[in-house]
N, C-alpha and C positions, 0 to 999 in steps of 0.2 A: 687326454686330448692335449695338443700343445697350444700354448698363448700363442696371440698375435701381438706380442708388445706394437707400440706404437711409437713410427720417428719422425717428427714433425721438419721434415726440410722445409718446405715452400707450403706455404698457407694461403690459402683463397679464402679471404674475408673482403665483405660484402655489407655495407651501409644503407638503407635504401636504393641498391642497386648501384653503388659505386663502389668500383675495388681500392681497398684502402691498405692492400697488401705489401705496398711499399713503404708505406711507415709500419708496418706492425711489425712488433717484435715477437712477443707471444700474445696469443687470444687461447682464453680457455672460459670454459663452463664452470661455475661456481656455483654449489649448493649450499645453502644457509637452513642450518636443522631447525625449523618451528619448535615454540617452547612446547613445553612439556608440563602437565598438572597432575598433582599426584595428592590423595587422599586416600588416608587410613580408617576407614567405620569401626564403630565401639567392637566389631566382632572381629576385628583384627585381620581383614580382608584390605589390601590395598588395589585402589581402583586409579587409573591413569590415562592420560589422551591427550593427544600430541597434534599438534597444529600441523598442515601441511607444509613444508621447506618452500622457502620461496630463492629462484634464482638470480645471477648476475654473468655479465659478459666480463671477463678481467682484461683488460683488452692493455697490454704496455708495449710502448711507440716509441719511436725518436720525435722529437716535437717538431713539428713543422708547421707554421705558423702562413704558410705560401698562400695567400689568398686568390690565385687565380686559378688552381689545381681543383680545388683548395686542400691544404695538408689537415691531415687526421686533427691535428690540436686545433686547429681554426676551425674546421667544420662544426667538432664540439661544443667547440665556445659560441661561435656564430649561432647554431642551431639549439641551443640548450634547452631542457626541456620539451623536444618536443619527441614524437613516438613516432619510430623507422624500422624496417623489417631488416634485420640483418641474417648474413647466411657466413658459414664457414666451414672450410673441412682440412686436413692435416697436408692434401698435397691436391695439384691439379689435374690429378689422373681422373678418370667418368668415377662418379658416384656407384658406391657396391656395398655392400654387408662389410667389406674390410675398410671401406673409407666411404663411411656417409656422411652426411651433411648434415649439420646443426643449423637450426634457422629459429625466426622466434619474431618477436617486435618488443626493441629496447626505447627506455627513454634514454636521450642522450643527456651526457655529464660531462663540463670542462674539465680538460687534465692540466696539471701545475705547467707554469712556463719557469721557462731558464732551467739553471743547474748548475752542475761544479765548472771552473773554468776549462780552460782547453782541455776539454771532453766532449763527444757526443754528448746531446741532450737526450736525455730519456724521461718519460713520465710513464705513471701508472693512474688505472682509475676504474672502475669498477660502474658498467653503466647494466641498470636493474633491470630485469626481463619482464615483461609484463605474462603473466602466465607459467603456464611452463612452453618449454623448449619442446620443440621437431626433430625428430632424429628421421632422416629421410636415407632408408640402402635403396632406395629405384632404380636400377641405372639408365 
């Protein structure tokens, strides 16, 4: 069977119901592997068991700080800490097996201000999933 690679042109991301597609550069799903315990008994039998992964949204932006919008890095910072359903899928075509949608409820996290001079500003930041993630093909 052949792959579906996957080409992320335009992204539909989604904050408590506001698109934040215009400052996002990339948004991706990040799994963090739960430890892992490992013990050996006198009869030489090793037994093991591994915590569930828990997730994060990697979400990296151009900072926009615009508070009447309000731009992704302000919403952050304005809203910190609190817990927002967000949604995202790789282009704006209908939801399908080939482009579904990831959804979830993050707590939000301020991402750094400023950066190097006469350059876009960029920041990165990684806001933590409560749960695990929804992968929705409905269309």
């Amino acid at each position: 069977m052949a792959s579906n690679p996957q080409l992320l042109k335009v992204i539909t991301f989604e904050l408590d119901g506001d698109d934040y597609s215009m400052d996002a550069l990339d948004v991706e799903l990040v799994p963090t592997p739960g430890d892992v315990q490992s013990v050996r008994t006198l009869d030489g039998v090793s037994h093991s068991d591994a915590e569930g992964e828990t997730w994060g949204l990697r979400v990296r932006a151009v900072i926009d700080w615009d508070t009447t919008r309000p731009g992704l890095a302000y919403y952050l910072f304005a809203n910190k800490g609190d817990q927002v359903t967000f949604r995202f899928r790789k282009d704006t075509a209908a939801i399908s097996t080939s482009n579904p949608e990831i959804g979830g409820t993050v707590t939000l996290v301020p991402i750094s201000y400023g950066g190097n001079g006469n350059e876009y500003a960029e920041a990165e930041g990684i806001l933590p999933i409560d749960g695990d993630p929804t992968i929705d093909t409905t269309p």
